[in-house]
C-alpha positions in Angstrom: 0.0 0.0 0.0 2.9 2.4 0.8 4.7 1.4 -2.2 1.8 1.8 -4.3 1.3 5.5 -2.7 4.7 6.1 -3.3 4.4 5.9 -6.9 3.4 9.0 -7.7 6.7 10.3 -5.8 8.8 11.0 -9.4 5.9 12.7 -11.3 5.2 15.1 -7.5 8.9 16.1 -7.3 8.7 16.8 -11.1 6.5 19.0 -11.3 7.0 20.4 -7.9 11.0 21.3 -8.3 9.8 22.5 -11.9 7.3 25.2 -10.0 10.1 25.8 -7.7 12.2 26.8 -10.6 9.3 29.1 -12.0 8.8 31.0 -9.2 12.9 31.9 -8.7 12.7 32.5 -12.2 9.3 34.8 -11.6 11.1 36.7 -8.5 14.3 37.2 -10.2 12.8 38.4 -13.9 9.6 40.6 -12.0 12.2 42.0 -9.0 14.7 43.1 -12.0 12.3 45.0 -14.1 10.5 47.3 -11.5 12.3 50.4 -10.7 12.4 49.4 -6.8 14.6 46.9 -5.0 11.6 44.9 -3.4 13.9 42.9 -1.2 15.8 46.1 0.5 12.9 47.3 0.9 11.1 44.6 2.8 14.4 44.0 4.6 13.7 47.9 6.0 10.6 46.7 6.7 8.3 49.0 3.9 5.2 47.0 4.2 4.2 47.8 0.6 6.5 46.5 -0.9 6.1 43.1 1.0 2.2 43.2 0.3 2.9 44.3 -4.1 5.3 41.7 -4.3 3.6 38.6 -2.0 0.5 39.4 -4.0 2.2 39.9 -7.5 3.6 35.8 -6.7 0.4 35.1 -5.7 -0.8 36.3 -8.9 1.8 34.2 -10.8 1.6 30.9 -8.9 -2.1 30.7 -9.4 -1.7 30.1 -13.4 1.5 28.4 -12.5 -1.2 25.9 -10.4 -3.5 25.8 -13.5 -0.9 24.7 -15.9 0.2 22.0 -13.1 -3.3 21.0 -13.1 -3.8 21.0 -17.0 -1.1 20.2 -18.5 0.1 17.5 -20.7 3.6 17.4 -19.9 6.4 19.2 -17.9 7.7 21.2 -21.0 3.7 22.4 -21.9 3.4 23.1 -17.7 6.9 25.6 -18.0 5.5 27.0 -21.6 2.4 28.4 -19.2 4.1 29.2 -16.7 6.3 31.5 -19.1 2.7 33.1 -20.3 2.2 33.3 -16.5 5.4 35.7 -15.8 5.1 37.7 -19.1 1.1 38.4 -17.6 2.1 39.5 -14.4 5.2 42.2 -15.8 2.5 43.6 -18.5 0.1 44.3 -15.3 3.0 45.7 -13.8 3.1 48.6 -16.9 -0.7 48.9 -17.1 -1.3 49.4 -13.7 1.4 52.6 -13.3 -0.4 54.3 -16.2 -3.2 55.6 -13.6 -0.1 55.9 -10.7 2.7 56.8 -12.6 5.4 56.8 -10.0 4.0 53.9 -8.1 7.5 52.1 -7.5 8.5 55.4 -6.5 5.7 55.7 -3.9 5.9 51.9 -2.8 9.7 52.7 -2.1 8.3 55.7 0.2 6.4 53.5 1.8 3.2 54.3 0.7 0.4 51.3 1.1 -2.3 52.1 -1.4 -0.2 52.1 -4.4 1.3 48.9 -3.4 -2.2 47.6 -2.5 -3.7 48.4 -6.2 -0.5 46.6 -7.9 -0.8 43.5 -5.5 -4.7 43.1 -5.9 -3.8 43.8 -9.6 -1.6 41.6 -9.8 -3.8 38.7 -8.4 -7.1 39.5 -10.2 -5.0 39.6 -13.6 -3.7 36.0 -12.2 -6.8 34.2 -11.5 -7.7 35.5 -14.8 -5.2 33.6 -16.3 -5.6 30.7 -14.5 -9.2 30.2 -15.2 -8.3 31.0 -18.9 -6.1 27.9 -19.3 -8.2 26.0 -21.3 -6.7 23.0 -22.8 
């Protein structure tokens, strides 16, 4: 019974390293192109920044789910996950055209900036994630 349980052990890590791999690819990609350091920031404890970027990878991992979920194979599961990333940056740029120095005001520590570009970030991600429709 445990052996038979264990089975699906391979396929799990699989896909699980493979999300792991996304999402470090996702924070590395997303934390490069906006004009604040997200990191230093939440390391001087700005709570925007923490609260943009935890919802922005919650935004991402929920496609990144979907395409766990859907997909036919590890390569088609990283090919979403891809379209998952290049989502979340475009919300990025279409969310500053109505705040045009929102990294600016995240980095001063201002919440509702940071608020609008994390709850953009995850309404644009469940989006996606119901949109993956194989």
């Amino acid at each position: 019974m445990i052996l038979q349980s264990l089975a699906g052990l391979p396929a799990f890590l699989t896909y699980f390293c493979t999300a792991l791999v996304a999402v470090t690819l996702y924070l590395f990609v997303y934390t490069r192109l906006t004009p604040h350091d997200e990191f230093k920031l939440i390391r001087d404890n700005v709570p925007g920044a923490a609260i943009s970027l935890g919802l922005s990878l919650l935004g991402f991992t929920l496609p990144v789910v979907s395409a766990m979920t859907h997909a036919a194979n590890i390569l088609d599961c990283l090919i979403w996950s891809i379209i998952a990333l290049v989502v979340q940056i475009a919300v990025y740029y279409i969310v500053k055209i109505p705040v045009p120095d929102l990294s600016g005001r995240i980095a001063r520590g201002e919440l509702a900036p940071a608020i609008w570009l994390g709850l953009s970030s995850l309404a644009a991600g469940a989006l996606n994630a119901a949109s993956m429709i194989y």
